[in-house]
C-alpha positions as CSV (number, residue, x, y, z in Angstrom):
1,X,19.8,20.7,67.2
2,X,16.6,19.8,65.9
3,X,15.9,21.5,62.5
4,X,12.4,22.2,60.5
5,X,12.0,23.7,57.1
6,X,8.8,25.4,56.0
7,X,9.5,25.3,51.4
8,X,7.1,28.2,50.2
9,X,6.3,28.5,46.4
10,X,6.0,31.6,44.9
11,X,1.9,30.1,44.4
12,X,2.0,29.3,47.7
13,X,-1.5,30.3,49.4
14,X,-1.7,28.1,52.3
15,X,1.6,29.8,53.8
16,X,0.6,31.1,57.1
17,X,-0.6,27.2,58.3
18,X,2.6,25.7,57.9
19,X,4.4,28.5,59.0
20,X,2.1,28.8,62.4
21,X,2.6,25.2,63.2
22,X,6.5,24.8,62.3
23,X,7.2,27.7,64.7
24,X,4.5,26.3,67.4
25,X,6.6,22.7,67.0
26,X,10.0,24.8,67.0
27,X,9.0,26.6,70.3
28,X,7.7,23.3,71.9
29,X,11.0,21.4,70.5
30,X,13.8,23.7,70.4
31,X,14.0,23.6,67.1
32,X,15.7,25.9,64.3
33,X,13.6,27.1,61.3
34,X,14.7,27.4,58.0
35,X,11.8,29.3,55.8
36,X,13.0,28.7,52.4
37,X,11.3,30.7,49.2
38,X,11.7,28.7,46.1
39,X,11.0,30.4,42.9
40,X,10.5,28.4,39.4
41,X,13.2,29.8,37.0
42,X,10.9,31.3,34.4
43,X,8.8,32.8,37.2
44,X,11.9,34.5,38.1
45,X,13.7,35.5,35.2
46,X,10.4,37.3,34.2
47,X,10.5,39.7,37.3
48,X,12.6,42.2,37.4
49,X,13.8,42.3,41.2
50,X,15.9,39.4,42.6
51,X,14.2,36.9,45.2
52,X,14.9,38.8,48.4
53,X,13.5,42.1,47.3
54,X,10.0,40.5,45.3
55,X,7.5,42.0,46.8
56,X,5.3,39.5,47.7
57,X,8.4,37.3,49.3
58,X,8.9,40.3,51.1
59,X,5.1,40.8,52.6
60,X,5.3,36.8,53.9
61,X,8.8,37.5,55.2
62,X,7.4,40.5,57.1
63,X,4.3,38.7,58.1
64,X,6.4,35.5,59.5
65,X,8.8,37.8,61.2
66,X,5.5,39.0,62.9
67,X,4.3,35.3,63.8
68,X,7.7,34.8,65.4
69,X,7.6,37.5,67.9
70,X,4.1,36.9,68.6
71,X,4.3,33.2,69.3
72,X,8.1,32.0,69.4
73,X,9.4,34.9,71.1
74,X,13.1,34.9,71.7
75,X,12.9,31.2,71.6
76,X,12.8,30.3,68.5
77,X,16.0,30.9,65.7
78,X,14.6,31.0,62.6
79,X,17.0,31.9,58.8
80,X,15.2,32.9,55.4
81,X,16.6,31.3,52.4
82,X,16.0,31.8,48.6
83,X,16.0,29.7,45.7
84,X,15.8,29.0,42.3
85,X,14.6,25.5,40.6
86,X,12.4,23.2,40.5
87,X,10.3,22.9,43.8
88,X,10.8,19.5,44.8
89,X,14.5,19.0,43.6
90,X,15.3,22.7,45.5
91,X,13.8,20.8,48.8
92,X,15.6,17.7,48.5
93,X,18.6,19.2,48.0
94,X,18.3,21.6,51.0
95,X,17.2,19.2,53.4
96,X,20.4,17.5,52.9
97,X,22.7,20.4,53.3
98,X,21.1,21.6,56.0
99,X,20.4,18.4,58.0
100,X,16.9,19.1,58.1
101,X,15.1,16.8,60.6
102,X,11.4,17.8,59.9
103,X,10.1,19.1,56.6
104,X,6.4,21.2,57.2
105,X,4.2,21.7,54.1
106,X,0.2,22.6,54.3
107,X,-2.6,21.2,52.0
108,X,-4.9,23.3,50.2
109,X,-8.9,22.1,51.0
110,X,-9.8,19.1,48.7
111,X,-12.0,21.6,46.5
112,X,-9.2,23.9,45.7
113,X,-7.5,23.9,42.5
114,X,-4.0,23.3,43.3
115,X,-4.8,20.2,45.8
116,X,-4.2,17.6,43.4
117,X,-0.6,19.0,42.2
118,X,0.2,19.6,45.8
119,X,-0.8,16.5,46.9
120,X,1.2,14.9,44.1
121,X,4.2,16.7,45.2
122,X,4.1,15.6,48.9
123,X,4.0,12.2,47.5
124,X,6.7,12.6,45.4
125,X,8.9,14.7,48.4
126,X,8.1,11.5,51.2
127,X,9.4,8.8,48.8
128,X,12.9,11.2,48.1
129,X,13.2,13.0,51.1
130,X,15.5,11.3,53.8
131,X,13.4,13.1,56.9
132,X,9.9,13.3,58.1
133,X,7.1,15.2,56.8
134,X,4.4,17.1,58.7
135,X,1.5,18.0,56.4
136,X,-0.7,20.9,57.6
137,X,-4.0,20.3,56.8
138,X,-7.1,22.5,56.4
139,X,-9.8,21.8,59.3
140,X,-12.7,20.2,58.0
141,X,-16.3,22.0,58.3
142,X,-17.6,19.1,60.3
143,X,-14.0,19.0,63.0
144,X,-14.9,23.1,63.5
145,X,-18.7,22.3,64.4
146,X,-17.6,19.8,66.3
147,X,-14.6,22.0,68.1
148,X,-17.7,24.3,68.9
149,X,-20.0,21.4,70.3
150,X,-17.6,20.8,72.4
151,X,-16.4,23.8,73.6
């Protein structure tokens, strides 16, 4: 069985793009989903509730659960998964013990803050990781005017 894994950072804001499209390419490839929350260790050891039961975790999980009915239906298996370390080393290591065939991961626009650290660490994740990446990226202004044109 094919296998895709959507990594979400606790600064995650892009969330909801990768998650669409990894369970849009599950549905279309019979594929299982692996959503996996990693939290940073001092991000964590300053909250006072456990991965699982942080609240904003908790409004994503709630909020993919909702994308799944809606567009995988029954068709699509999907697990949550929690972690603590480092983003990138978290990922690697999952991948591996999961078998993870595709890895899904969205870019922030080019003007927003985190782009450049994101766009470091998909650079870093495709030279370690041992699958392929799918980045999700933001639609241009010009490729929506030109969706319109067209349409």
């Amino acid at each position: 069985m094919n296998t895709i894994l959507v990594p979400l950072e606790n600064n995650t804001t892009r969330w909801r793009d990768a998650c669409y499209y990894a369970i849009k390419l599950a549905k279309r490839t019979q594929s299982k989903v692996f959503f996996l929350f990693v939290f940073d260790p001092p991000t964590l050891s300053k909250r006072r509730t456990s991965p699982p039961e942080n609240l904003s975790f908790r409004r994503i999980r709630e909020k993919i659960t909702s994308m799944l009915d809606q567009e995988g239906g029954l068709t699509v298996e999907a697990e949550y998964h929690y972690a603590e370390g480092r983003f990138l080393h978290v990922v690697e290591e999952f991948s591996k013990n999961h078998k993870i065939s595709k890895i899904v991961v969205a870019l922030p626009p080019e003007d927003d803050p985190s782009f450049t650290r994101t766009h470091r660490s998909l650079e870093q994740l495709e030279a370690r990781a041992s699958c392929q990446i799918l980045v999700v990226r933001p639609k241009s202004r010009q490729s929506t005017i030109a969706s319109e044109e067209e349409g």
